[in-house]
N, CA, C and O atoms as a DFTB+ gen file, in Angstrom:
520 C
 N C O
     1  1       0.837      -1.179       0.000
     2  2       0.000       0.000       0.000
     3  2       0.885       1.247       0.000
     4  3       1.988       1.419       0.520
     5  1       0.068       2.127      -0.764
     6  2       1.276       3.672      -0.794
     7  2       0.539       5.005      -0.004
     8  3      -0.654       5.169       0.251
     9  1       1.529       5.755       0.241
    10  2       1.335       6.640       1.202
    11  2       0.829       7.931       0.200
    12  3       1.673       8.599      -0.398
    13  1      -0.682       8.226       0.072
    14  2      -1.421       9.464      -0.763
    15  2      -2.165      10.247      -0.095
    16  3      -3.035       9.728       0.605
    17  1      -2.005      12.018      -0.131
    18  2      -2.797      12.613      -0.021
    19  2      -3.578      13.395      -0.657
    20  3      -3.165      13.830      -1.732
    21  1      -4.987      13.817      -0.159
    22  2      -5.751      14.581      -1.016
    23  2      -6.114      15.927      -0.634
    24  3      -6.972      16.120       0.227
    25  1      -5.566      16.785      -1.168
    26  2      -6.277      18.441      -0.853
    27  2      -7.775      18.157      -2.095
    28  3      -7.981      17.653      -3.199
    29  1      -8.416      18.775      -1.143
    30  2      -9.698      19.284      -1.519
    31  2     -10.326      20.599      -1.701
    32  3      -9.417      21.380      -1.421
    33  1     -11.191      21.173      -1.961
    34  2     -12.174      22.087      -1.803
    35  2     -13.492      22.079      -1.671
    36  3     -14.120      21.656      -2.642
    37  1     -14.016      22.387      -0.849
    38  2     -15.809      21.947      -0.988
    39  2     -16.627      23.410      -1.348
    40  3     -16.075      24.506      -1.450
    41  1     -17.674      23.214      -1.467
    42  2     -18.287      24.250      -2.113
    43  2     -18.557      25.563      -0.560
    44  3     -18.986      25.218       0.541
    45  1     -18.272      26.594      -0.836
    46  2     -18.355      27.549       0.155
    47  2     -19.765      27.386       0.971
    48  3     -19.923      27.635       2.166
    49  1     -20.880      26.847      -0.068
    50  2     -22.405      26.975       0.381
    51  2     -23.180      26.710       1.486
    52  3     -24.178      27.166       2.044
    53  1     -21.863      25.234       1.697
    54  2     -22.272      24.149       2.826
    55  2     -22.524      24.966       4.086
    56  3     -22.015      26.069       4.285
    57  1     -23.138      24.500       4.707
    58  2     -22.916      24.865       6.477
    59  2     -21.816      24.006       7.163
    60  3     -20.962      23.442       6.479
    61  1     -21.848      23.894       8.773
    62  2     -20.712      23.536       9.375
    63  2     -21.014      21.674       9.119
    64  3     -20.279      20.760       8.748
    65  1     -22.377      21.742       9.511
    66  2     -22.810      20.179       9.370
    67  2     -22.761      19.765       8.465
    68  3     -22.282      18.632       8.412
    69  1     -23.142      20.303       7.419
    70  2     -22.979      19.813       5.880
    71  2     -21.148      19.517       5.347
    72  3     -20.554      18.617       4.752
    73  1     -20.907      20.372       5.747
    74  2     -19.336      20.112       5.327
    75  2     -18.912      18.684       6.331
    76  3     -18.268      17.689       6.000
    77  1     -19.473      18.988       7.505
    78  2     -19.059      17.705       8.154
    79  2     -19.413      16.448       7.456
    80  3     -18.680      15.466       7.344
    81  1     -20.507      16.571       7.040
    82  2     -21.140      15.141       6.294
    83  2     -20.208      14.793       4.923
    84  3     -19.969      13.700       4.410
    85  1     -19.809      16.052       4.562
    86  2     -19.104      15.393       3.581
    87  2     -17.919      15.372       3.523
    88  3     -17.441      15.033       2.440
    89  1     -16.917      15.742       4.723
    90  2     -15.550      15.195       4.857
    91  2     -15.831      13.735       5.274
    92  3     -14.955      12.949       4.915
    93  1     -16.994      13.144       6.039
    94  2     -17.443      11.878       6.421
    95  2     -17.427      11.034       5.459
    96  3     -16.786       9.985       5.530
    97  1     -18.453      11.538       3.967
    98  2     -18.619      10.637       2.931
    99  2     -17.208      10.458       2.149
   100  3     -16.768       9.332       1.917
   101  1     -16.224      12.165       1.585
   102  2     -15.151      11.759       1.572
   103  2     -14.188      10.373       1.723
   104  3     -13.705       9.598       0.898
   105  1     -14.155      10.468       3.334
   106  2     -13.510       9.399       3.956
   107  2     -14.120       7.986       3.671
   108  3     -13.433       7.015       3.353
   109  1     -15.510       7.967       3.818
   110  2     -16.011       6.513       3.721
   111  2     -15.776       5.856       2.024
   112  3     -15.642       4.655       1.792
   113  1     -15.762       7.383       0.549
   114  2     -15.514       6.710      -0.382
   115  2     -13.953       5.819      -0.401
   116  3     -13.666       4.804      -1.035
   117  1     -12.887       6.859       0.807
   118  2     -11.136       6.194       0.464
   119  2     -11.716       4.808       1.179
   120  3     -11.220       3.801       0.673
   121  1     -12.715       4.536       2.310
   122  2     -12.504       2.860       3.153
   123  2     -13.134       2.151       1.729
   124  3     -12.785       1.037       1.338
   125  1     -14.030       2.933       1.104
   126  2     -14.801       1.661       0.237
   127  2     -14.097       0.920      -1.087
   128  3     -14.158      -0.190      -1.614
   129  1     -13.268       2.405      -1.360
   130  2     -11.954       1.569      -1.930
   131  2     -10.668       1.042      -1.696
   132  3      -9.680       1.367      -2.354
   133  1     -10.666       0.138      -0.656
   134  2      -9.777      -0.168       0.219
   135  2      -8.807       0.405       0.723
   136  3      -7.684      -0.084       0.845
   137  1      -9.246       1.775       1.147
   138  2      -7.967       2.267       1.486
   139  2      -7.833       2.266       3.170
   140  3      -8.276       1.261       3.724
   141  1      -7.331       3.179       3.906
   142  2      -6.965       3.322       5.409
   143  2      -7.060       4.557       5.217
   144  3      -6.734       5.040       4.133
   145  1      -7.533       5.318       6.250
   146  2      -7.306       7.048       6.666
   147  2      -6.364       6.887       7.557
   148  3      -6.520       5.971       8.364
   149  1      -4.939       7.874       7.660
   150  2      -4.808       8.211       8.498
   151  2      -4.861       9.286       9.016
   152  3      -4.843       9.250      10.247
   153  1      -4.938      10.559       8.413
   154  2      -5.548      11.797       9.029
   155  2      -6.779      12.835       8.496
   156  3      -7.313      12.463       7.451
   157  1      -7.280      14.067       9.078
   158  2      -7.476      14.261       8.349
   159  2      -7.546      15.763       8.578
   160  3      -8.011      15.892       9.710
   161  1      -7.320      16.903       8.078
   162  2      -7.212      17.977       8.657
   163  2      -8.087      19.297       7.958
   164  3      -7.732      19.797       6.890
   165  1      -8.987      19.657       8.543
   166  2     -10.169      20.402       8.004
   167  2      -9.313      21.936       8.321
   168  3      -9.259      22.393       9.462
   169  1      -8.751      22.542       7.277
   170  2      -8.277      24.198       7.042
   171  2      -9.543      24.918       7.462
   172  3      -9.327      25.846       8.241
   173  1     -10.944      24.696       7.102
   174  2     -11.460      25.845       7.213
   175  2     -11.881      26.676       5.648
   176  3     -11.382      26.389       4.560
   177  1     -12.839      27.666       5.879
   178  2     -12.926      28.380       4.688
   179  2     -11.827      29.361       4.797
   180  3     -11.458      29.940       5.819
   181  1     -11.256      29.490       3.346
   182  2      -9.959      30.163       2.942
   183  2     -10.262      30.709       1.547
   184  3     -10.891      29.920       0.843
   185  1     -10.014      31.662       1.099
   186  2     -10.273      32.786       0.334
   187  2      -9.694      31.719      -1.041
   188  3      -8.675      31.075      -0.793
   189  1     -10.110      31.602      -1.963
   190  2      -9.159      31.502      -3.308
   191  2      -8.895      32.648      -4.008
   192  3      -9.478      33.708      -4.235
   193  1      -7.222      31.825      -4.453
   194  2      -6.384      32.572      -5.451
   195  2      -6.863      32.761      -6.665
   196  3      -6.776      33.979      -6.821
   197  1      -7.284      32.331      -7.557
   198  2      -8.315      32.142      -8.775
   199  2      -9.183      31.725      -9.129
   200  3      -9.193      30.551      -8.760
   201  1     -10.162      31.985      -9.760
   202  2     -11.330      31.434     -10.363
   203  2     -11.381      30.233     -10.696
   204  3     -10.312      29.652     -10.884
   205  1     -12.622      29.529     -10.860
   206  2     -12.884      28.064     -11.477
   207  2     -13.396      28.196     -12.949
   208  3     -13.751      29.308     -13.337
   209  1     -13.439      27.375     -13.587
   210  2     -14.419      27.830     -14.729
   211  2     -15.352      27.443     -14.380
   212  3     -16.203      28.261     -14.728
   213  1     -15.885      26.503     -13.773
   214  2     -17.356      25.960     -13.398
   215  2     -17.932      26.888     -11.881
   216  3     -18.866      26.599     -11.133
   217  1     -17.283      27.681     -11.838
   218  2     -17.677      28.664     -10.428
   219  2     -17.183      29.932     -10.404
   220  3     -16.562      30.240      -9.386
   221  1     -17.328      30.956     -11.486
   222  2     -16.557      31.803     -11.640
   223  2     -17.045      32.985     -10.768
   224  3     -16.533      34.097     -10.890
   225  1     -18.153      32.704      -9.786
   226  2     -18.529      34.058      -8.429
   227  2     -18.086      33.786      -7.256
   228  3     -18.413      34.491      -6.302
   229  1     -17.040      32.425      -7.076
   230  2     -17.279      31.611      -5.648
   231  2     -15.504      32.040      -5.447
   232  3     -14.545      31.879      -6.202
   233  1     -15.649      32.745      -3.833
   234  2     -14.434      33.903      -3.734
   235  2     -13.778      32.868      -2.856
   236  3     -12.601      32.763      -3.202
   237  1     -14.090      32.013      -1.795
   238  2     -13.740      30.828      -0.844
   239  2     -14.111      29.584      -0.751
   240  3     -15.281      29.414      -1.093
   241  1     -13.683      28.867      -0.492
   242  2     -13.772      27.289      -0.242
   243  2     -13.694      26.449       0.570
   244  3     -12.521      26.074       0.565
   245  1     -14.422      25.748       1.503
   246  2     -13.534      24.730       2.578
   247  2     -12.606      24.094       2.029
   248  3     -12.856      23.571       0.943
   249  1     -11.412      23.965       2.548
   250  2     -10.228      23.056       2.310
   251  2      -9.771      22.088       3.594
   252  3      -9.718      22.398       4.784
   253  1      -9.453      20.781       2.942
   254  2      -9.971      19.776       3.774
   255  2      -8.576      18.803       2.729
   256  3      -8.435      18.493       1.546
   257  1      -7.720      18.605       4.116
   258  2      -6.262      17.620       3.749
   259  2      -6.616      16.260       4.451
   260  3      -7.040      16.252       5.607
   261  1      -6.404      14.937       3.615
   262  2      -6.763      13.731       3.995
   263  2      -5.435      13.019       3.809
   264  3      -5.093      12.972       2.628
   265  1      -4.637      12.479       4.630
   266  2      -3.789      11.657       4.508
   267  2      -4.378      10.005       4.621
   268  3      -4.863       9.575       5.668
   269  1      -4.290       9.458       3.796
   270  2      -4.305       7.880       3.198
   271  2      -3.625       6.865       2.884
   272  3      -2.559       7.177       2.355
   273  1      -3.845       5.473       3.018
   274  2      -2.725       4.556       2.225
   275  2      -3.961       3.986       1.743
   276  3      -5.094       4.029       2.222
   277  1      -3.321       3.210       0.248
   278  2      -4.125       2.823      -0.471
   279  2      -3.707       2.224      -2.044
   280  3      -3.354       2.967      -2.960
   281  1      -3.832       0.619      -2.162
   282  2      -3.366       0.277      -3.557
   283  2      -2.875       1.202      -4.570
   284  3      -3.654       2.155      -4.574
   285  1      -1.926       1.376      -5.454
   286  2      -1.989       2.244      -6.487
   287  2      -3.262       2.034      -7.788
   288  3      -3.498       3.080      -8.392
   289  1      -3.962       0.958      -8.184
   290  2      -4.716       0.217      -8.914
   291  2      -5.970       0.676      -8.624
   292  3      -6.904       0.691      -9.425
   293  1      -6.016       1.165      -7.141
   294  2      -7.090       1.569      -6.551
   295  2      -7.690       3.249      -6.498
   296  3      -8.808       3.681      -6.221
   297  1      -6.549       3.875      -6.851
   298  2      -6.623       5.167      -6.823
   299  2      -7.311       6.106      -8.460
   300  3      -7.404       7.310      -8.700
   301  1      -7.517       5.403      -8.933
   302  2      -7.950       5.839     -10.246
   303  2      -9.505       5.291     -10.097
   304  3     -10.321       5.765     -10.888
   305  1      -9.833       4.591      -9.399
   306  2     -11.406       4.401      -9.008
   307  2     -11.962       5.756      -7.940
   308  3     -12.914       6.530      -8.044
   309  1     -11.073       5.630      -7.092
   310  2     -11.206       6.959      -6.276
   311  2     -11.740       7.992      -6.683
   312  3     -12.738       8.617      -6.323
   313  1     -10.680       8.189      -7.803
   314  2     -10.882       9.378      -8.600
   315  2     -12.222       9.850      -9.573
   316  3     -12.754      10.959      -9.616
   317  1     -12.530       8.746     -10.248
   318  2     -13.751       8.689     -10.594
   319  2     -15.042       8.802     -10.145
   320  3     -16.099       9.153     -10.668
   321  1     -14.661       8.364      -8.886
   322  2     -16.043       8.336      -7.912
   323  2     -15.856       9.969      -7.134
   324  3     -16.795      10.265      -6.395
   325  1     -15.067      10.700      -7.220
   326  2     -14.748      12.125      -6.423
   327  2     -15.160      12.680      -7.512
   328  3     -16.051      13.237      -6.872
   329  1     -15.354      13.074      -8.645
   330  2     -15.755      13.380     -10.175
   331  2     -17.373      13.677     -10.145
   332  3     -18.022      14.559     -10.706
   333  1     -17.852      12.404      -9.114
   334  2     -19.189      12.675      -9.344
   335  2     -19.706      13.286      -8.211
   336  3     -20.898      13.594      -8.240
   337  1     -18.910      13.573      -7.004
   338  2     -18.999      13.994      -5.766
   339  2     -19.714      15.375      -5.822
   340  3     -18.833      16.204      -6.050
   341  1     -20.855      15.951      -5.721
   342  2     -20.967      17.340      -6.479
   343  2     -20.742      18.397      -5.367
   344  3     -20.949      19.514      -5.841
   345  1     -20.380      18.449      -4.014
   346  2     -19.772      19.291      -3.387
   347  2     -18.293      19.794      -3.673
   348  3     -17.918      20.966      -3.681
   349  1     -17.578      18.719      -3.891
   350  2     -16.304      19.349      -4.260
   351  2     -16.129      19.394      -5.334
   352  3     -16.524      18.729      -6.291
   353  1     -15.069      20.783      -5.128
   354  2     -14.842      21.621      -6.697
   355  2     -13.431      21.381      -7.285
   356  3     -13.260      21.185      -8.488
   357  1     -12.238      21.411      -6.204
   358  2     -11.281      20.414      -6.722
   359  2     -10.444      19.935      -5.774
   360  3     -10.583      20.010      -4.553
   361  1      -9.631      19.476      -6.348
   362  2      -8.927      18.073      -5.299
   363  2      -7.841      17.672      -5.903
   364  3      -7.799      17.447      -7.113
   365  1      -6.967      17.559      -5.196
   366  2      -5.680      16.977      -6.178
   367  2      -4.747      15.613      -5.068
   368  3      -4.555      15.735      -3.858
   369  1      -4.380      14.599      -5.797
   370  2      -4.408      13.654      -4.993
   371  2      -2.865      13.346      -5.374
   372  3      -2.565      13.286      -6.566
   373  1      -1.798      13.134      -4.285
   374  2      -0.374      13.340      -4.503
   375  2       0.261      12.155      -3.766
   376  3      -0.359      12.014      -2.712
   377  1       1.391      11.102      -3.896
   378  2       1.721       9.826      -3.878
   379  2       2.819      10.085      -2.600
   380  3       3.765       9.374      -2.940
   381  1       3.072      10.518      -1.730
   382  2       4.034      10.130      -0.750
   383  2       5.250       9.741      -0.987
   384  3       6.288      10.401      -1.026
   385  1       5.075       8.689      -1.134
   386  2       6.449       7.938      -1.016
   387  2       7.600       7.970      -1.870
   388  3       8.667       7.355      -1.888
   389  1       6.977       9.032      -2.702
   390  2       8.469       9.217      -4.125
   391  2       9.116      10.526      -3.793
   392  3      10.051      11.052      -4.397
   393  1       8.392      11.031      -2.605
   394  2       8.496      12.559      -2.177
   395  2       9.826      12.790      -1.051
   396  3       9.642      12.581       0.148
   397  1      11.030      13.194      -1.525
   398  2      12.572      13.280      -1.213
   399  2      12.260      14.450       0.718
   400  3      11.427      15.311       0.997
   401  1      13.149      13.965       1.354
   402  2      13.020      14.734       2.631
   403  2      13.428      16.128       2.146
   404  3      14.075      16.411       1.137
   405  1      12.951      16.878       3.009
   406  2      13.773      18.542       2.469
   407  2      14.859      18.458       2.793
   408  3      15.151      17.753       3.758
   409  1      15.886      19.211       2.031
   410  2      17.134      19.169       2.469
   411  2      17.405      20.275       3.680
   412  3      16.752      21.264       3.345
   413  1      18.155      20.580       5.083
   414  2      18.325      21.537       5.549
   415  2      18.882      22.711       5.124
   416  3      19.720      22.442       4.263
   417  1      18.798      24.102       5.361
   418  2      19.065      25.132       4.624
   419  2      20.538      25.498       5.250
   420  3      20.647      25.155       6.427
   421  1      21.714      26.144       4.666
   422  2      22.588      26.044       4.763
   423  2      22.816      27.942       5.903
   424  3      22.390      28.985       5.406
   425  1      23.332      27.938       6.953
   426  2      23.190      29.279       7.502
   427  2      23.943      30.301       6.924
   428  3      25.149      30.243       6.686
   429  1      22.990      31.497       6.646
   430  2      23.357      32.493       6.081
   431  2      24.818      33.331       7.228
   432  3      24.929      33.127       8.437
   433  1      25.698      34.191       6.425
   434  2      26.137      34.866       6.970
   435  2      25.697      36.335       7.168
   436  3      25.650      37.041       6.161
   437  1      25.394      36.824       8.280
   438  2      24.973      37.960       8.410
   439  2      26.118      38.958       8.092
   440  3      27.209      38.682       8.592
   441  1      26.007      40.319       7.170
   442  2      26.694      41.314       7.307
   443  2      26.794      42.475       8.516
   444  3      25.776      43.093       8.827
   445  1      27.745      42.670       9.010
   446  2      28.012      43.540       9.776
   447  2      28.370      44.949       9.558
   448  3      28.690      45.032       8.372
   449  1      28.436      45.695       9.927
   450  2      28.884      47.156       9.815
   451  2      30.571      47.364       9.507
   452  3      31.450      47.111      10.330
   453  1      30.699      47.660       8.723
   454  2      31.959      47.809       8.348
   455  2      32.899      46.902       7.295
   456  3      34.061      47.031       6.907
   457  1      31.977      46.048       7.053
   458  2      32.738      44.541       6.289
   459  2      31.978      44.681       5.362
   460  3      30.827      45.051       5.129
   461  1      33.148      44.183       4.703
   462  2      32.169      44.240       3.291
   463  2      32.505      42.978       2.262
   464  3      33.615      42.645       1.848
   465  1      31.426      42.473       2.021
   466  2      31.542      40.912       1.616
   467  2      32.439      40.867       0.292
   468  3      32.709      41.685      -0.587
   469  1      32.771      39.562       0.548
   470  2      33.838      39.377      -0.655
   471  2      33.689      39.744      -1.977
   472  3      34.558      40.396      -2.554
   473  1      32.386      39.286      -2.656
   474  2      32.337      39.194      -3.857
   475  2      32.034      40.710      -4.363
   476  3      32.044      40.907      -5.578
   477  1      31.752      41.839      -3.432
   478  2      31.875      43.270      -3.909
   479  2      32.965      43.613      -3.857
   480  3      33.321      44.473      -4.663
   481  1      34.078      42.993      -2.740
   482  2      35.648      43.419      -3.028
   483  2      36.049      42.938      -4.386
   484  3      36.526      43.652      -5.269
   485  1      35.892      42.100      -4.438
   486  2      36.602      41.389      -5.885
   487  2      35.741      42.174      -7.343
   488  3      36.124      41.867      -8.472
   489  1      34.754      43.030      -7.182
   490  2      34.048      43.290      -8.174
   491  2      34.494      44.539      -8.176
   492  3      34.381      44.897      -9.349
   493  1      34.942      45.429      -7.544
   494  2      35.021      46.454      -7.243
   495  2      36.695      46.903      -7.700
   496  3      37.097      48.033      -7.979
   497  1      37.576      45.460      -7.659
   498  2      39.057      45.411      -8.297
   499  2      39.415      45.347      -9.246
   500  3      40.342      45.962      -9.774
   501  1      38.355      44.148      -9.870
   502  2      38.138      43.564     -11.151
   503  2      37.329      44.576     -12.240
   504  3      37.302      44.457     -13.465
   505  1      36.853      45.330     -11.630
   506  2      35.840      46.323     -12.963
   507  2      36.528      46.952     -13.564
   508  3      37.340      47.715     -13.040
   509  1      36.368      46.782     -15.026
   510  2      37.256      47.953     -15.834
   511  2      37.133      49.273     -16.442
   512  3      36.148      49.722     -17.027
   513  1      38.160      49.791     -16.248
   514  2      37.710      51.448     -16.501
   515  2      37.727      51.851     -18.037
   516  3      38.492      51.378     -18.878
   517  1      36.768      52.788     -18.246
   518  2      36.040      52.993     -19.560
   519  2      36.178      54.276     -19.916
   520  3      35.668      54.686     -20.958
């Protein structure tokens, strides 16, 4: 089984219960296709960045993150059956396990007063006069 999650959007319209019912049905379509939940994390309504074409007045969305395992064979049924789901507007469903750790970021050097970093000394030697 592979490690997939799904961002969602549901339609702004819902109420609190209604959205509840359907992060519920959500979940019950990943058990019916054999999958496992393991989390699931309801964002809340959050403003969207752009338009839909099938919703071009709708300014926010519930967004709703589901972490899952689940056949790969199995995930293209999923998908089909979320297609006909008519609360949510979109969803994008992403595979885990091919996904590299972040690398740590390397510490910056802070400039100080009076120093002046190398690569302006050397630019500043190197420039030619015109």
């Amino acid at each position: 089984m592979n490690n997939y999650e799904i961002k969602y959007v549901l339609t702004p319209t819902l109420t609190e219960d209604r959205a509840k019912e359907a992060i519920i049905k959500m979940e019950k379509l990943i058990n019916d296709n054999k999958g496992q939940i393991v989390s699931t994390e309801d964002s809340g309504r959050q403003g969207l960045t752009c338009n839909f074409r099938n919703a071009k007045n709708v300014t926010t969305g519930i967004f709703v993150l589901t972490t899952f395992k689940m056949a790969g064979a199995n995930v293209r049924e999923l998908e089909r059956k979320i297609k006909l789901f008519d609360q949510v507007m979109r969803y994008l469903i992403v595979n885990n396990d091919n996904i590299p750790a972040p690398r740590p970021k390397k510490p910056r050097k802070i400039k100080t007063e009076g120093e002046t970093p190398v690569g302006e000394e050397m630019a500043r030697v190197e420039a030619p006069t015109a």
